[in-house]
MDTraj code that builds the backbone (N, CA, C; nanometers):
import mdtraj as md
import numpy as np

residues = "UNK UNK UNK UNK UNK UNK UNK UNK UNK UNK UNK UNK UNK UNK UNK UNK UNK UNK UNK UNK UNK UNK UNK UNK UNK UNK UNK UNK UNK UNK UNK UNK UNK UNK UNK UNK UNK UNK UNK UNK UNK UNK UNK UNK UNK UNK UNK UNK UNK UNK UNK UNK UNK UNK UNK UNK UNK UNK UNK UNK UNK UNK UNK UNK UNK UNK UNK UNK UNK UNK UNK UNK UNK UNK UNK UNK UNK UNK UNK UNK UNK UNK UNK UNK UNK UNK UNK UNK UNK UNK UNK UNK UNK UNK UNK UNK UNK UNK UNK UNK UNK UNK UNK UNK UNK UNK UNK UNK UNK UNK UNK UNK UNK UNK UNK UNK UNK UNK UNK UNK UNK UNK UNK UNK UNK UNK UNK UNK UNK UNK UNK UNK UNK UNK UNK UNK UNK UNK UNK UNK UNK UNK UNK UNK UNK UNK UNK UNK UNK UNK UNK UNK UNK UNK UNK UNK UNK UNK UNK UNK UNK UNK UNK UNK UNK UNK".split()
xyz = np.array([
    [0.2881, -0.3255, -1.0987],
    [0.3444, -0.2927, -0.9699],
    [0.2701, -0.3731, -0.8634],
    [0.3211, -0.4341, -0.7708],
    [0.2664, -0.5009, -0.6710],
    [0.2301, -0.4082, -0.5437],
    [0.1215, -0.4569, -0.4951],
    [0.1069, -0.3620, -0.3783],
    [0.0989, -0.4609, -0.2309],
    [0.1261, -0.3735, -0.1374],
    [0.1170, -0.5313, -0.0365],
    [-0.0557, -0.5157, 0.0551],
    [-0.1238, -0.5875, 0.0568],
    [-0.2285, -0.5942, 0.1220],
    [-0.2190, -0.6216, 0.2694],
    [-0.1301, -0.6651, 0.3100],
    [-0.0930, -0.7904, 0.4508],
    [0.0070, -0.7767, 0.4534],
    [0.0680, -0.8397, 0.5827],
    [0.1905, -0.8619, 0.6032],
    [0.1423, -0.9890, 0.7324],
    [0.2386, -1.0839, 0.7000],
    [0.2154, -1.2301, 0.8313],
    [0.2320, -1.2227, 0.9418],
    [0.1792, -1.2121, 1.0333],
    [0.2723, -1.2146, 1.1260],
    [0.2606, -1.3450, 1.2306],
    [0.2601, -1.3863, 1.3318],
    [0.3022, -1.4580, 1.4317],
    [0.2242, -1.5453, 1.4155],
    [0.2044, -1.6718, 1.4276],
    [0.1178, -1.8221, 1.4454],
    [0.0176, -1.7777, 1.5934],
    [-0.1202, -1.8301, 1.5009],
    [-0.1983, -1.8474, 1.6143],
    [-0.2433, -1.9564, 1.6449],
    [-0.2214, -2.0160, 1.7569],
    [-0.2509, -2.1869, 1.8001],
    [-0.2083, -2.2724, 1.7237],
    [-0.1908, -2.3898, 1.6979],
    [-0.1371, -2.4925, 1.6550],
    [-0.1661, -2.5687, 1.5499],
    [-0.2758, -2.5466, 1.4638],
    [-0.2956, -2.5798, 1.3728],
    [-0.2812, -2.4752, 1.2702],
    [-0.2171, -2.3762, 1.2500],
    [-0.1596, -2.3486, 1.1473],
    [-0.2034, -2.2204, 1.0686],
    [-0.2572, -2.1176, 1.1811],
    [-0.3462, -2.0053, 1.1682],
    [-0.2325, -1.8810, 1.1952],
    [-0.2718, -1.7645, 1.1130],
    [-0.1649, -1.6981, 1.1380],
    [-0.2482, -1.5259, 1.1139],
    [-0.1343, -1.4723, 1.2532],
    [-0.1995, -1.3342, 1.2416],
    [-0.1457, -1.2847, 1.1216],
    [-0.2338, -1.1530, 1.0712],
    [-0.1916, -1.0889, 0.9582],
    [-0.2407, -0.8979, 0.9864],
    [-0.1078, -0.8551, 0.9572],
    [-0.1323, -0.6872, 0.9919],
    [-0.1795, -0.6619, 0.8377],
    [-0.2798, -0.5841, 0.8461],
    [-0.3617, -0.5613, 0.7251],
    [-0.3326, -0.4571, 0.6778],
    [-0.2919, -0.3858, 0.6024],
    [-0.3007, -0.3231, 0.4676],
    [-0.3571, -0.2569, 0.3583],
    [-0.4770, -0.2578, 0.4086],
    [-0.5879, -0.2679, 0.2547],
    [-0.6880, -0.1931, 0.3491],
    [-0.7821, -0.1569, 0.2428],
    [-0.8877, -0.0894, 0.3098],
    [-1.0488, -0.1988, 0.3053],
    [-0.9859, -0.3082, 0.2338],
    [-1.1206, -0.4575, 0.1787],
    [-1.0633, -0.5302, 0.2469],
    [-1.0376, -0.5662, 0.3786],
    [-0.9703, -0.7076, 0.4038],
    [-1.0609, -0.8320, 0.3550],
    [-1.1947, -0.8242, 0.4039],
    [-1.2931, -0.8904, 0.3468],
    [-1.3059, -0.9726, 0.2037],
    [-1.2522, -0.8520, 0.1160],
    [-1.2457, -0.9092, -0.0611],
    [-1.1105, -0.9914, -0.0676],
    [-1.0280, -0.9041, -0.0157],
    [-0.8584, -0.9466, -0.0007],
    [-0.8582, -1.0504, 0.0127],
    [-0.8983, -1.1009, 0.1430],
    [-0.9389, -1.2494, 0.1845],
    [-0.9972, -1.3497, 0.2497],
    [-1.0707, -1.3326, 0.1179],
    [-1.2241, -1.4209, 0.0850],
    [-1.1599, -1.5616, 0.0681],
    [-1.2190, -1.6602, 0.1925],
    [-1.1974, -1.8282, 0.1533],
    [-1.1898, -1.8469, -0.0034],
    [-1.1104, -1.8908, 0.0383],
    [-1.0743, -1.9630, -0.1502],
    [-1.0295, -1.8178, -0.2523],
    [-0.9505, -1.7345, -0.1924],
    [-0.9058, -1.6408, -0.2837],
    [-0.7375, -1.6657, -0.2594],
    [-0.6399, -1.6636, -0.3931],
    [-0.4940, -1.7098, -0.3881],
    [-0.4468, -1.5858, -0.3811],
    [-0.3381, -1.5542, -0.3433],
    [-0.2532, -1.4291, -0.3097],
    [-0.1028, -1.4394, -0.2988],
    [-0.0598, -1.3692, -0.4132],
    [0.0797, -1.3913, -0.4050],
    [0.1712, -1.3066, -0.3297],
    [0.2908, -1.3660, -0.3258],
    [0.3931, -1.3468, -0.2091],
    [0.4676, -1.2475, -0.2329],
    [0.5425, -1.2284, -0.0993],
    [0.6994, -1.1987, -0.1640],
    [0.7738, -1.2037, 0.0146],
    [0.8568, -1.2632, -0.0155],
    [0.9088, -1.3712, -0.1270],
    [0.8145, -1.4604, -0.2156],
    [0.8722, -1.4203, -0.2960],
    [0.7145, -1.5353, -0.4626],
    [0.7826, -1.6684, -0.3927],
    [0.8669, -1.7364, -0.3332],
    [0.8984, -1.8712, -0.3141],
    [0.8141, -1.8813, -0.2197],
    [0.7573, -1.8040, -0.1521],
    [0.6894, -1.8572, -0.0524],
    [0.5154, -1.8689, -0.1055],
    [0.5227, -1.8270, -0.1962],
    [0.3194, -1.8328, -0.2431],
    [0.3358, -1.9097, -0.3886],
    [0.2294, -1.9297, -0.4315],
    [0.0860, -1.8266, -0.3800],
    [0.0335, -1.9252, -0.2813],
    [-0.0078, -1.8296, -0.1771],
    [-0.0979, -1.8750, -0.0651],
    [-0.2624, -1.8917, -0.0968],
    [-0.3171, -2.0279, -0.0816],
    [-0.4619, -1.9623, -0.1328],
    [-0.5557, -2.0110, 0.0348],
    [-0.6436, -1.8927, 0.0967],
    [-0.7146, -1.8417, 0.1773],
    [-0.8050, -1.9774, 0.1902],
    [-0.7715, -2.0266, 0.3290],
    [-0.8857, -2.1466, 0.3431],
    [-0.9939, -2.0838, 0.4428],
    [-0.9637, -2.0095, 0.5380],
    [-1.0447, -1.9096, 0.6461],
    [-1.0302, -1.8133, 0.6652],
    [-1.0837, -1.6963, 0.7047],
    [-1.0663, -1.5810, 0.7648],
    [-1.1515, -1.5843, 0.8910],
    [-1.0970, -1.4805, 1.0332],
    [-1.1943, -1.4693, 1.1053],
    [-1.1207, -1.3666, 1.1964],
    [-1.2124, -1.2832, 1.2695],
    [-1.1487, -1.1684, 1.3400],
    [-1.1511, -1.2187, 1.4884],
    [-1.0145, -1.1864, 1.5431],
    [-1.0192, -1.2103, 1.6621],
    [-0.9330, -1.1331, 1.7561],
    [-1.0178, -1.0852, 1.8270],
    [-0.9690, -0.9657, 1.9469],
    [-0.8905, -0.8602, 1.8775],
    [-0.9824, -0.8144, 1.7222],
    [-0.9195, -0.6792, 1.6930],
    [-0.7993, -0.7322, 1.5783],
    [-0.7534, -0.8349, 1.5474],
    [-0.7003, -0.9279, 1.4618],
    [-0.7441, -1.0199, 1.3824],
    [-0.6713, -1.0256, 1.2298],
    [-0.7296, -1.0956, 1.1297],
    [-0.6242, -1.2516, 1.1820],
    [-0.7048, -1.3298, 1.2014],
    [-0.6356, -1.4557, 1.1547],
    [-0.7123, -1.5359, 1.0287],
    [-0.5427, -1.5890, 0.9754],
    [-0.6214, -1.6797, 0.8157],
    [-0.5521, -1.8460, 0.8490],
    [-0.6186, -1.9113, 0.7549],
    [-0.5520, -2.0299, 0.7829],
    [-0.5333, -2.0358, 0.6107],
    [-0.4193, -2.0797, 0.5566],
    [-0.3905, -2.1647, 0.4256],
    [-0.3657, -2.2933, 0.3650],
    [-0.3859, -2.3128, 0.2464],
    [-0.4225, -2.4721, 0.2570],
    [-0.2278, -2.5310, 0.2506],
    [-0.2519, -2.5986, 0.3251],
    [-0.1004, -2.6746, 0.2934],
    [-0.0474, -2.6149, 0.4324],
    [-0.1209, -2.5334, 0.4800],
    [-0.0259, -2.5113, 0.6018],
    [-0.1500, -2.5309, 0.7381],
    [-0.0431, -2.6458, 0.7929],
    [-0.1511, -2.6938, 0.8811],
    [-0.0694, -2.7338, 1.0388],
    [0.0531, -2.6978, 1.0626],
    [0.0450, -2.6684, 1.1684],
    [0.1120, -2.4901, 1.1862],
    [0.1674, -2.5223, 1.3678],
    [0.2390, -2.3926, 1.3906],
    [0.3763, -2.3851, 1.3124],
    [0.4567, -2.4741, 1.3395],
    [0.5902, -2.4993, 1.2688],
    [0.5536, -2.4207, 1.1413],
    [0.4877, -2.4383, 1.0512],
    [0.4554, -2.4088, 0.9166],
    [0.4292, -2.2637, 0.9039],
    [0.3240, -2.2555, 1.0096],
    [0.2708, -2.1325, 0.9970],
    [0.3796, -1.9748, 1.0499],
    [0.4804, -2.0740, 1.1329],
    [0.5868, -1.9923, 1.1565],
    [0.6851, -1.9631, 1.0398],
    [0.7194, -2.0643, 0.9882],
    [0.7682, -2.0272, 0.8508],
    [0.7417, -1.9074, 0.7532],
    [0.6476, -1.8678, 0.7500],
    [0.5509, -1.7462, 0.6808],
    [0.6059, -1.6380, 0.7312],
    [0.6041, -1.6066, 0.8669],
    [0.6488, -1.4795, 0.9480],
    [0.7370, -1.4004, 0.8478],
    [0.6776, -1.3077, 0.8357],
    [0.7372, -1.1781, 0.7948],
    [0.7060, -1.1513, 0.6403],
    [0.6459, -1.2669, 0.5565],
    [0.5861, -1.2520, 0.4523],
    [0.4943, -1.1436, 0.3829],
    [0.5103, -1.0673, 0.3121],
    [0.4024, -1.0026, 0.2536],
    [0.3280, -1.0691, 0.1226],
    [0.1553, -0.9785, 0.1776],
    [0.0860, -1.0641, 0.0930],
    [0.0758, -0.9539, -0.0235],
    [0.0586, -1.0195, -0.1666],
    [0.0613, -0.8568, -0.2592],
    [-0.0221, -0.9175, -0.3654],
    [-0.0666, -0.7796, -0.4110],
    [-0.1753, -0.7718, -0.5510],
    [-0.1301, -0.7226, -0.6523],
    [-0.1432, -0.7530, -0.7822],
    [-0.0644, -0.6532, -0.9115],
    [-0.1594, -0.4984, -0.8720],
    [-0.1308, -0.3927, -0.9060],
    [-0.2368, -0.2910, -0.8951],
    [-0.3547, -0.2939, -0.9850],
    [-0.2863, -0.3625, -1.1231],
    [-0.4203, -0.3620, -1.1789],
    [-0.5366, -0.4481, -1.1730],
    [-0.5069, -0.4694, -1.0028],
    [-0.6495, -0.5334, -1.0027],
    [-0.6885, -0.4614, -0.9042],
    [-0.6715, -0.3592, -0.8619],
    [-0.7811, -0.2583, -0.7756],
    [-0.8201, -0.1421, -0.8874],
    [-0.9575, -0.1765, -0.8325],
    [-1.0672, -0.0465, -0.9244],
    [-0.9904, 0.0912, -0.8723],
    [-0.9901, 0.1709, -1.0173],
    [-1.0062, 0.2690, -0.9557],
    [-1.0908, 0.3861, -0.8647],
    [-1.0624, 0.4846, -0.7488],
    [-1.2160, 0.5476, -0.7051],
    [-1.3081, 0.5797, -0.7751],
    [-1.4289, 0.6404, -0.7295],
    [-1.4841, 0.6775, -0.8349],
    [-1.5216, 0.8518, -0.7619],
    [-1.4192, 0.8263, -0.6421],
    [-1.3903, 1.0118, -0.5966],
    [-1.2717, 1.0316, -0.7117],
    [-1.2903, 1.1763, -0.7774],
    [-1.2157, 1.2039, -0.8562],
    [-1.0649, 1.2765, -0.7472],
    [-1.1467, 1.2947, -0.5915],
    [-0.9810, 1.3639, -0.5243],
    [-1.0083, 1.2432, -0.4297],
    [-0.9591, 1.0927, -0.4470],
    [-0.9407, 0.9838, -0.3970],
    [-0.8256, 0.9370, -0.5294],
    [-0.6885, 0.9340, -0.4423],
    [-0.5953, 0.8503, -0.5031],
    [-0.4769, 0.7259, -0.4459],
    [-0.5076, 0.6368, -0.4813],
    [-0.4258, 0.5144, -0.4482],
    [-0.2941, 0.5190, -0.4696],
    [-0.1955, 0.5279, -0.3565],
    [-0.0821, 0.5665, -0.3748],
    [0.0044, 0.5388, -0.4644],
    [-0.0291, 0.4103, -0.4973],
    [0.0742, 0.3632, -0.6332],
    [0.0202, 0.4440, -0.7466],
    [-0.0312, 0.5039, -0.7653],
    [-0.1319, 0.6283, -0.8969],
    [-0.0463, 0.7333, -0.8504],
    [0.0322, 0.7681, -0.7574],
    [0.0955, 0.9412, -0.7179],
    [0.2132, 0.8994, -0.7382],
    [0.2757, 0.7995, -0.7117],
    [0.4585, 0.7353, -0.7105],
    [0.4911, 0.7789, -0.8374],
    [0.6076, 0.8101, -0.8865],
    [0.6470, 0.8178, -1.0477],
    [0.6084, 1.0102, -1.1031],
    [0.5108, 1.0553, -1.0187],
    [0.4296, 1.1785, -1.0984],
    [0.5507, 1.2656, -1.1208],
    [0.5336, 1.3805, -1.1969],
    [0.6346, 1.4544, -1.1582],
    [0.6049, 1.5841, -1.0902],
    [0.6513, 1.6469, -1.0133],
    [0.6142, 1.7737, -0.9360],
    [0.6595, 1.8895, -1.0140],
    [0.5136, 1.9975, -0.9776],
    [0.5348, 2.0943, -1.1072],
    [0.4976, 2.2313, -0.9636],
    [0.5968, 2.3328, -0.9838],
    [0.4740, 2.4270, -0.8886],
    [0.3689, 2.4921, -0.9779],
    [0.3077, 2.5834, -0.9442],
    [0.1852, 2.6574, -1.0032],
    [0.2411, 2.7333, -1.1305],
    [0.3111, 2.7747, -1.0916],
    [0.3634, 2.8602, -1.2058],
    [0.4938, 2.7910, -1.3142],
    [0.4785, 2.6619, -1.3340],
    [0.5479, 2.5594, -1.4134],
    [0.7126, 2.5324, -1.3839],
    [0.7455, 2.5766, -1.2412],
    [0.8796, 2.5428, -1.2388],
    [0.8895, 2.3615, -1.2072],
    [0.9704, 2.2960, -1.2469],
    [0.9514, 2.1602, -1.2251],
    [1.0364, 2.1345, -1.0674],
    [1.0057, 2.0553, -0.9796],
    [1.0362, 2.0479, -0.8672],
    [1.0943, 1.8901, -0.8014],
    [1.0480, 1.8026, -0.8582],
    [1.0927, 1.6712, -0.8652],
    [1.0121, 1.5977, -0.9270],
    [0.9954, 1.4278, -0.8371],
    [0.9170, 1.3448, -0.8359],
    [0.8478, 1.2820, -0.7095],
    [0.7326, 1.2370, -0.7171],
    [0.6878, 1.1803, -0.5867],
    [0.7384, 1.0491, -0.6028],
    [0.8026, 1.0364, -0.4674],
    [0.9122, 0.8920, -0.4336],
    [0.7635, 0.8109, -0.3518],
    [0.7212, 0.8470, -0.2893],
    [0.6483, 0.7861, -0.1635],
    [0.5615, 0.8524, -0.1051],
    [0.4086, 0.7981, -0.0465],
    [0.3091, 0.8615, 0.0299],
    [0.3018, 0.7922, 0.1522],
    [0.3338, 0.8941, 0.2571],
    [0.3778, 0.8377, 0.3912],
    [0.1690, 0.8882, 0.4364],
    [0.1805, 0.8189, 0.5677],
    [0.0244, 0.8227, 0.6080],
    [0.0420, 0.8298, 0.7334],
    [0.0967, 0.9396, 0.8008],
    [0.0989, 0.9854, 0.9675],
    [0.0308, 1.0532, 1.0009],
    [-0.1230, 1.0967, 1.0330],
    [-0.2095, 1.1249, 1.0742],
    [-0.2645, 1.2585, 0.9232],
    [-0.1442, 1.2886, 0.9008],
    [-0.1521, 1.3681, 0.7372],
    [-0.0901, 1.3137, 0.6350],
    [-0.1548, 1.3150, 0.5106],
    [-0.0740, 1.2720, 0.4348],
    [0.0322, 1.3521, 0.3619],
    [0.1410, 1.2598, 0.3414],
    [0.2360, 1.3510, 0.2799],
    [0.3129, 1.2622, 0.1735],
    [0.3604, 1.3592, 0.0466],
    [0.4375, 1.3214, -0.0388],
    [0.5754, 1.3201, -0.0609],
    [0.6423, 1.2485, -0.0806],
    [0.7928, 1.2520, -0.0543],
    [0.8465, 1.2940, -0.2353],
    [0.9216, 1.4235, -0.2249],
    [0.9301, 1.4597, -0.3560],
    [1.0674, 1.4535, -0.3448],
    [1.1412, 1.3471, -0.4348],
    [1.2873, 1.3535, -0.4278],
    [1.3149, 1.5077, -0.5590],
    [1.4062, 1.5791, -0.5006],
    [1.4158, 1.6561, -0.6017],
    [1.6348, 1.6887, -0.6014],
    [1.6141, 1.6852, -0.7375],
    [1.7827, 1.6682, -0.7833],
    [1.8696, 1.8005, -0.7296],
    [1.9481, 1.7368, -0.6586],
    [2.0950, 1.7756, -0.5997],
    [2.0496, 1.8297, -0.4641],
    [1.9650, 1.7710, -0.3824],
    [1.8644, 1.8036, -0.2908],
    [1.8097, 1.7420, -0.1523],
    [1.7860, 1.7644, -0.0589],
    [1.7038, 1.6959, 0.0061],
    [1.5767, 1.6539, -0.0186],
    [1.4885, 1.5535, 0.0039],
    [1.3675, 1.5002, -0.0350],
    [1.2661, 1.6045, 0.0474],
    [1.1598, 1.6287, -0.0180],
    [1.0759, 1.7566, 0.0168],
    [0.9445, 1.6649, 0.0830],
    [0.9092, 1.7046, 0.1777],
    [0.7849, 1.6100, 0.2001],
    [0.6436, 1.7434, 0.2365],
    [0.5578, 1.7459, 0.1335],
    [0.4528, 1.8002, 0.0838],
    [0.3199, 1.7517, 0.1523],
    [0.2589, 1.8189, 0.2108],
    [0.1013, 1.7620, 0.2691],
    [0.0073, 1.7563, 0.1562],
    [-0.0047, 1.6253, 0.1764],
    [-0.1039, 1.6138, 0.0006],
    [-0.2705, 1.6341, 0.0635],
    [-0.3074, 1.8011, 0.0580],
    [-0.4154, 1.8741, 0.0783],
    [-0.4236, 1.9943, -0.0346],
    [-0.5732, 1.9761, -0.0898],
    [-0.5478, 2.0404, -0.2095],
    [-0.5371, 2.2118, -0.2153],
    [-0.5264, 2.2632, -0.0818],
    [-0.4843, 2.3997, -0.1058],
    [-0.3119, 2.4081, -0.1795],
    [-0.2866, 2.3132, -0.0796],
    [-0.1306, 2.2787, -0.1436],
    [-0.0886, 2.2233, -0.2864],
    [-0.1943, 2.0773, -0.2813],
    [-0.2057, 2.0250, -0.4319],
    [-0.3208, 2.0393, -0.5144],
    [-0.3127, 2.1647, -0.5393],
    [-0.4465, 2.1659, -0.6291],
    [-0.5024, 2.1066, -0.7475],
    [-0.4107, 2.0645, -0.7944],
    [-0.4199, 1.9674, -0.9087],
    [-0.3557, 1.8233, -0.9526],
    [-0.3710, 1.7211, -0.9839],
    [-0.3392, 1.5999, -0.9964],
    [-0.3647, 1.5590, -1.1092],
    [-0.2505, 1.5331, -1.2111],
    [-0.3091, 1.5100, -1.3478],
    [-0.2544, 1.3743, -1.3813],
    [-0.3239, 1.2697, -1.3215],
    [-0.2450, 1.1050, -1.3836],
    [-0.1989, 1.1042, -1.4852],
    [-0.3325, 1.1337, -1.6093],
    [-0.3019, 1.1073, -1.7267],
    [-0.1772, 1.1983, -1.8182],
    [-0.1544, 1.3278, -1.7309],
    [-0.0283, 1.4015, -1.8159],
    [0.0605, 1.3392, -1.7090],
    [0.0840, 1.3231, -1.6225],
    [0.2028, 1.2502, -1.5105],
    [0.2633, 1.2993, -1.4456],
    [0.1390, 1.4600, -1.4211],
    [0.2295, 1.5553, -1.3517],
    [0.1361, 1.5763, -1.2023],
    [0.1750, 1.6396, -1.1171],
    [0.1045, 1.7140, -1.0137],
    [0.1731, 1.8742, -0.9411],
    [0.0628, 1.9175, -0.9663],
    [0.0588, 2.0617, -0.9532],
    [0.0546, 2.1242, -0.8119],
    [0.1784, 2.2008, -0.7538],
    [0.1920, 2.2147, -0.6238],
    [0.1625, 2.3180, -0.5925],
    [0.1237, 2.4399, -0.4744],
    [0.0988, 2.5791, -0.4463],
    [0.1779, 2.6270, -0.3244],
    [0.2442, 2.5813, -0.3128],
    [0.3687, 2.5684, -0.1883],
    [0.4113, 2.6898, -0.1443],
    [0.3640, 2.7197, 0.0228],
    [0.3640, 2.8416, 0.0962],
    [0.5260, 2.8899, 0.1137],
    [0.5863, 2.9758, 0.0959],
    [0.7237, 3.0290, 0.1018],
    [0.7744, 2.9263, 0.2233],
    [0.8874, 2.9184, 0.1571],
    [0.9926, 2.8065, 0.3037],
    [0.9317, 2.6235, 0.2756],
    [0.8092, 2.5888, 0.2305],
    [0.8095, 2.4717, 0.2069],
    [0.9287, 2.3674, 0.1595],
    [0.9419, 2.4575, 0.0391],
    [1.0225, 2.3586, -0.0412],
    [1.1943, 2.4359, -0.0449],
])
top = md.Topology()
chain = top.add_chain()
for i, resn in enumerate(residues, 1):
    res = top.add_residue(resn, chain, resSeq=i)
    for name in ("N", "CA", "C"):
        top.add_atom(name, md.element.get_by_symbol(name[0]), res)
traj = md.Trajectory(xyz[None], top)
């Protein structure tokens, strides 16, 4: 599964530098001079990292082959992405990387099955988007009074959901 780290955005100055809305919680590792990073659109990468540098609260990068603005405008709107299996997992056992919750299936406490988690939205709380069949999509605050349990390896997650939630 690809995850996106970045996203391109607008040319900075004329030789071929470009802002990038970040993504990631490593921009640093993400992109490290001389680290390649693929696209999507894949026609447009792999991009490989000639600079990084922060400016006024913004990442600008420069890439090799792209060396002016024209070029660097071209990019706009690009996302930059990683397979997942190349991020470690935490080593908090209640720290989970959203692509690890997508797919689970939703169970309440007392084993009724309830859906699947579609999506983890991140608006000041987090929440899980549980599509559930013949239904509206349920969106769950992923806090463990609510989710008390998270089981990757069975592929389920265990909900405690206050009357009227769901």
């Amino acid at each position: 599964m690809q995850l996106v780290v970045g996203r391109i955005g607008r040319p900075h100055g004329v030789r071929g530098d470009v802002t990038v809305e970040v993504r990631t919680d490593d921009p640093e590792l993400r992109f490290a001079a001389g680290t390649s990073i693929a696209t999507d659109p894949s026609s447009r990468g792999p991009l490989v990292v000639e600079s990084s540098r922060w400016h006024k609260g913004s990442l600008l990068l420069s890439f090799a082959g792209v060396a002016d603005r024209d070029a660097a405008e071209e990019l706009r709107g690009t996302m930059l992405v990683i397979d997942s299996a190349d991020v470690a997992p935490s080593e908090d056992p209640d720290e989970f990387h959203d692509h690890q919750l997508i797919g689970l299936t939703v169970v309440t406490a007392s084993g009724e099955e309830v859906g699947e988690v579609t999506d983890v939205l991140h608006h000041g709380q987090d929440l899980l988007v549980v599509r559930r069949a013949g239904q509206d999509d349920a969106l769950i605050p992923f806090v463990r009074t609510l989710v008390p349990e998270v089981d990757l390896e069975g592929g389920r997650l265990v909900v405690d959901p206050p009357e009227g939630l769901l």
